[in-house]
C-alpha positions in Angstrom: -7.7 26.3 6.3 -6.7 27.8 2.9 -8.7 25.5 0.0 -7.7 24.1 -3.2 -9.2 23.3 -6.7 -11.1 21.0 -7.6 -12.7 20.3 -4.3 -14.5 16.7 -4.0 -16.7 15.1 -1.6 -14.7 12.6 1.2 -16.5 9.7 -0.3 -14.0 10.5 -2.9 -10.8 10.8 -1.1 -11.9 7.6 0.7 -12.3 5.6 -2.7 -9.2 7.5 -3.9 -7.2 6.0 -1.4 -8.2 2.8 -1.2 -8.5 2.5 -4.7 -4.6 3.6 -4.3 -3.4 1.2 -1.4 -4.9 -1.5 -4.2 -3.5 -0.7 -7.2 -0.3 -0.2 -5.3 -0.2 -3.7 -3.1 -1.6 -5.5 -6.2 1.1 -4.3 -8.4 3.8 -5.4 -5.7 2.2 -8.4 -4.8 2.0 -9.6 -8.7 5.4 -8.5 -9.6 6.5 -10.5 -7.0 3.9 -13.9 -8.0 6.0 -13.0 -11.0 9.5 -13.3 -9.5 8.2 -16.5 -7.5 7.3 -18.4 -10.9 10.8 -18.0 -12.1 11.8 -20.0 -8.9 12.4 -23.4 -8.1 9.9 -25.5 -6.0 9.4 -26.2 -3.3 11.4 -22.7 -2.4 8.6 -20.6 -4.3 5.9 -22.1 -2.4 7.8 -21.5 0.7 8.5 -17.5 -0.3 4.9 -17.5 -0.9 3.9 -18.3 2.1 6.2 -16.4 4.1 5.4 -13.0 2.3 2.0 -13.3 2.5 2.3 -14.3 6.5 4.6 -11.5 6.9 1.8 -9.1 5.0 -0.3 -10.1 7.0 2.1 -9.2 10.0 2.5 -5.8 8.8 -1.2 -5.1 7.8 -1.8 -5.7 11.5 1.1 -3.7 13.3 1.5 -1.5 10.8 -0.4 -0.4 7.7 -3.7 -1.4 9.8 -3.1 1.5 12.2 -2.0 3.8 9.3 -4.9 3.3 7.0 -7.4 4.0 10.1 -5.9 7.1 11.1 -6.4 7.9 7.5 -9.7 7.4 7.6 -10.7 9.6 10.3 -8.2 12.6 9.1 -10.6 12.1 6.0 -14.0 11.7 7.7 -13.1 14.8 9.8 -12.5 16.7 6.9 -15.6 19.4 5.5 -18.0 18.4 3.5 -16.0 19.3 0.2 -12.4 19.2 0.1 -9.0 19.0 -1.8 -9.0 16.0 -3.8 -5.2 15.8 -3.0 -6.0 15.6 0.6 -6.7 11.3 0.3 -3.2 11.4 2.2 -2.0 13.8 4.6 0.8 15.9 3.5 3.8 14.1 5.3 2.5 10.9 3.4 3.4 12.4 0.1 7.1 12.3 1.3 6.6 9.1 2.8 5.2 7.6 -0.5 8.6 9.2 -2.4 10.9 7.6 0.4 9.0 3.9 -0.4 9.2 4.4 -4.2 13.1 5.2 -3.8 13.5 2.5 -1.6 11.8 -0.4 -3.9 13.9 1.5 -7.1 17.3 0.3 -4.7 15.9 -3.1 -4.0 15.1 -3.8 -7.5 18.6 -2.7 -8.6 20.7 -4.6 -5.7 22.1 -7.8 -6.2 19.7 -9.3 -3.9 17.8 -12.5 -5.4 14.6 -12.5 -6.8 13.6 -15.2 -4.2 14.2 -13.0 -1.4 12.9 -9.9 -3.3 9.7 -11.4 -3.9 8.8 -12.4 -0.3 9.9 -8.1 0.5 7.4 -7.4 -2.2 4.3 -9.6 -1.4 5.1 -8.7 2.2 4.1 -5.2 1.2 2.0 -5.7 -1.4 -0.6 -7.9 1.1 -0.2 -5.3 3.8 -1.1 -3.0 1.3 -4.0 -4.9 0.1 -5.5 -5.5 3.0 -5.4 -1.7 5.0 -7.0 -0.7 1.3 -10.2 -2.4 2.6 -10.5 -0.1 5.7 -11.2 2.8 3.2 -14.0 0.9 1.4 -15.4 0.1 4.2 -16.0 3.7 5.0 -17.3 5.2 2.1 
């Protein structure tokens, strides 16, 4: 397997991405504690609760199952290698196809309410697979 530079330990790629899945679902998951505050009760509280049951959904079907294949690609790898290696290759293009994706949400005419609950629905999944890269390195 060809090698790149700079090389790193896999306790790095693993704190890379988790450290990336958290950044990531935290960012959503405020932005969208941001959209809820502009909302009315009781409909905020009820958004609320249904993105973070939903997150919770998609953690477990989802992002769980994700996240640990992660983690073994990344303790299979060598001892040393690629610091851009945290996520497999098709990932990348994965990651490009989800940043599009929240860039047309954001700009549809879709309300804030329902955007929120799309975003903390992520954003909690996101959170929560993170922890299955801590808990290996």
């Amino acid at each position: 397997m060809a090698s790149c530079k700079p090389d790193v330990d896999r306790f790095w790629l693993l704190l890379a991405a988790g450290a990336t899945w958290s950044v990531v679902g935290l960012v959503l998951a405020g932005l969208a504690c941001y959209w809820l505050s502009q909302s009315a009760w009781p409909w905020n509280a009820v958004a609320a609760l249904a993105g973070f049951a939903c997150g919770v959904l998609v953690y477990w079907v989802g992002f769980g199952r994700i996240a640990r294949r992660n983690v073994a690609r990344i303790v299979g790898q060598p001892d040393q290698v690629c610091v851009f290696a945290f996520q497999a290759w098709r990932s990348y293009l994965l990651i490009v196809v989800m940043m599009a994706l929240g860039w047309v949400l954001r700009h549809s005419r879709l309300p804030l309410l329902y955007l929120a609950i799309i975003y903390l629905t992520i954003g909690t999944a996101l959170a929560l697979a993170s922890s299955l890269y801590y808990d290996q390195s």
